[in-house]
C-alpha positions in Angstrom: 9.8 4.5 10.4 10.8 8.2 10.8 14.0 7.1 13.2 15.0 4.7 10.0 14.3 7.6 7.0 16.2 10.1 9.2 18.9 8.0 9.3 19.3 7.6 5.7 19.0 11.0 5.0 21.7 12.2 7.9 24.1 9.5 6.7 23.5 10.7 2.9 22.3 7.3 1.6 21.7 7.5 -2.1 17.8 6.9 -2.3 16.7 6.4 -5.6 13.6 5.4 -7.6 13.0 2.0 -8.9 13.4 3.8 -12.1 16.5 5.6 -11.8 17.8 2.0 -10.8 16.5 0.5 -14.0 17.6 2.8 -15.6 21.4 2.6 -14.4 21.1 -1.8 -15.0 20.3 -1.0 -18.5 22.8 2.2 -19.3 25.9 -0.2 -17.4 26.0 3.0 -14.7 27.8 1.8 -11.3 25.7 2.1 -8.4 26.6 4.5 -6.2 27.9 2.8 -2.4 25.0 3.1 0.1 21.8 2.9 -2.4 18.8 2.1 -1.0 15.6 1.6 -2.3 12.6 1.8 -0.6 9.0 -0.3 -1.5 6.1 -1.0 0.3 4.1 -4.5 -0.6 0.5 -4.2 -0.5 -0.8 -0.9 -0.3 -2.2 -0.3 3.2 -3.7 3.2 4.3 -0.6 3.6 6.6 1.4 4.0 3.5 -0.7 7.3 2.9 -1.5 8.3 6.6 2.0 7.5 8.2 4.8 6.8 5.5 4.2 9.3 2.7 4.7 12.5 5.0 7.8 11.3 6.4 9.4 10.7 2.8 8.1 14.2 2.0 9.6 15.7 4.9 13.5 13.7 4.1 12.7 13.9 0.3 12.9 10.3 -0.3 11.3 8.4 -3.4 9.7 5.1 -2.7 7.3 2.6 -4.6 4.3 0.8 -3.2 3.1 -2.1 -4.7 -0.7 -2.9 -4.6 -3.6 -5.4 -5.3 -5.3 -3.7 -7.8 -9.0 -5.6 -6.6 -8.0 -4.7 -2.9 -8.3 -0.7 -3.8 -10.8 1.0 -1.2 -11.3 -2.0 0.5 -10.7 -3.4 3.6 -8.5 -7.0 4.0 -8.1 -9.4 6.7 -4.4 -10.0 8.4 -3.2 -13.5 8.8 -3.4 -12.5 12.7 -7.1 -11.3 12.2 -6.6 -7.8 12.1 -8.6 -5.5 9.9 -6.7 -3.6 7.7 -8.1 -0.7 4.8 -6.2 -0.7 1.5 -5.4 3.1 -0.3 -8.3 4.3 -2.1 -8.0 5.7 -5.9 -8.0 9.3 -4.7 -5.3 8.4 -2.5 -2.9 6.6 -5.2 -3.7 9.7 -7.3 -2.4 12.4 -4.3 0.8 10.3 -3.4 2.0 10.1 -7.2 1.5 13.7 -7.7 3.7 14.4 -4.8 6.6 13.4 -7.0 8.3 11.0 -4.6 6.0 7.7 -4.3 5.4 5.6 -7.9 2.9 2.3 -8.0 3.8 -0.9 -9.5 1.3 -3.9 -9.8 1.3 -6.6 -6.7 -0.9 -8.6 -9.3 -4.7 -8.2 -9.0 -6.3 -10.4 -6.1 -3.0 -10.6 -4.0 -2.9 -14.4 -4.9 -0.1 -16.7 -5.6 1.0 -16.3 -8.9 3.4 -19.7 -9.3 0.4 -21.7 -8.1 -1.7 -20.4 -11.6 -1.9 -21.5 -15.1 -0.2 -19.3 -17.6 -3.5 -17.7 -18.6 -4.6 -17.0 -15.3 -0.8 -15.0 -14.8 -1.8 -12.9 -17.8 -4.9 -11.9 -16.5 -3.8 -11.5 -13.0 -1.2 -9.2 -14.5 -3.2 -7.8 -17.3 -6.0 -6.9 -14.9 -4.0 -4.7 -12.5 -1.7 -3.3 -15.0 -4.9 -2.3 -16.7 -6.2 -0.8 -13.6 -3.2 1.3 -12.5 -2.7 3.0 -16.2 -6.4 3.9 -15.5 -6.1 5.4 -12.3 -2.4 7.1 -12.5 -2.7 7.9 -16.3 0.8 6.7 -16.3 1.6 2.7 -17.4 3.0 0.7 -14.6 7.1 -0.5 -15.4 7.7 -2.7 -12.3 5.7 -5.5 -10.4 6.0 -7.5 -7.1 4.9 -10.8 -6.9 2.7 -11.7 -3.8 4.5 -13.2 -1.0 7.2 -13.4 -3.4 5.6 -16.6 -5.0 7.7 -17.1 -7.8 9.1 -18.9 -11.1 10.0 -19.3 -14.2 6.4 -19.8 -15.9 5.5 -16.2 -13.6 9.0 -14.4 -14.2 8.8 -15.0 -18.1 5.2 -13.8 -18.7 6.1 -10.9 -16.1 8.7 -9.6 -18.7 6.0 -9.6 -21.5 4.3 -6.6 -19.3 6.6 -5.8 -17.2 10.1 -3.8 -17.2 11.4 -5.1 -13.6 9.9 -7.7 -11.3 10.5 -7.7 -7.3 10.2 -11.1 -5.4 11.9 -11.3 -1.2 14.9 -12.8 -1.7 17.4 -11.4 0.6 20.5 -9.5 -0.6 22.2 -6.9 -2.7 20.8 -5.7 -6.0 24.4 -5.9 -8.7 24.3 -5.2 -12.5 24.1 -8.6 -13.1 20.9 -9.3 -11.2 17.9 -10.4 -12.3 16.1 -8.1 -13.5 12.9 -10.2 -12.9 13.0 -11.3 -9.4 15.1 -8.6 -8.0 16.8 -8.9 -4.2 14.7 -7.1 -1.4 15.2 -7.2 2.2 12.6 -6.7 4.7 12.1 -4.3 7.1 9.0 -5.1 9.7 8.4 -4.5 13.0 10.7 -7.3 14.1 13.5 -5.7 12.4 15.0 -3.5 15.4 17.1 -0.5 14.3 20.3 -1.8 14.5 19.6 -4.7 12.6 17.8 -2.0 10.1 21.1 -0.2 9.9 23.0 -3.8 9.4 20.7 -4.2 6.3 21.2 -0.9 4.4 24.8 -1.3 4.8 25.8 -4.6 4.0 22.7 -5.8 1.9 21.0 -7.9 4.6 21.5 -9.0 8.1 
């Protein structure tokens, strides 16, 4: 991770905020050649222990989006490993730092486009609720678990939401959709050339 945020910041990417992009969408700004935006799904301790120093060190802003009813707990992995989730006090430090912002990854981490309407709202209700608690700050921007998506979930997203993040692959363009915005992922199978492929052209 520190190999990929050096390389941004020596090849003077323009890192920017989910808000500062939001904000350009809605004002018709360009964006700049060689944005990138960085967000992190779930809200994992690593995020805290491992990520947030290195984009203190390069200065680079970055949003994590988390399960609100996973906050100080511990989750099970798909392959069985035991992972802890960020507790409140450590939400509270990262978003004073001034780099790292929290949107909502809905409330139990379900899929959202497998829910009645009412049960969307309260997913979304219920962890927007919870992060305005903790951060004393109202959360803009959401990203639907395991980018489980449509139009029932996008439409009551923009009720509570400003901007909504799903995993399509691709470029982010004035015209996108400002509901189930483009993201590409970056994992441990991503090597670093194929990392480099994706902040230049968009995806690999």
């Amino acid at each position: 991770f520190e190999e990929q945020m050096s390389y941004l910041s020596k090849k003077k990417f323009n890192v920017i905020s989910l808000k500062q992009l939001l904000e350009s969408i809605k004002s018709g700004l360009p964006i700049k050649r060689k944005t990138v935006i960085i967000t992190f799904d779930d809200g994992y301790k690593d995020n805290y222990l491992n990520a947030c120093p290195v984009l203190q060190k390069y200065a680079l802003p970055a949003t994590v989006f988390i399960s609100t009813a996973n906050i100080g707990k511990a989750v099970v992995a798909r392959n069985g490993t035991k992972l802890d989730v960020l507790k409140e006090e450590e939400i509270v430090e990262m978003q004073k730092s001034g780099l790292i912002d929290f949107g909502s990854h809905a409330d139990r981490h379900i899929k959202l486009a497998h829910l009645q309407e009412k049960d969307i709202i309260e997913e979304m209700t219920r962890s927007k609720e919870r992060l305005k608690d903790i951060l004393r700050a109202e959360p803009f921007s959401i990203a639907y678990p395991s980018g489980n998506v449509n139009e029932l979930v996008k439409n009551t997203a923009s009720r509570y939401f400003d901007l909504g993040c799903g995993i399509k692959k691709g470029r982010v363009l004035h015209d996108s959709d400002l509901m189930d915005m483009k993201r590409n992922s970056v994992d441990s199978e991503v090597n670093f050339i194929q990392f480099k492929g994706i902040v230049k052209f968009g995806r690999v």
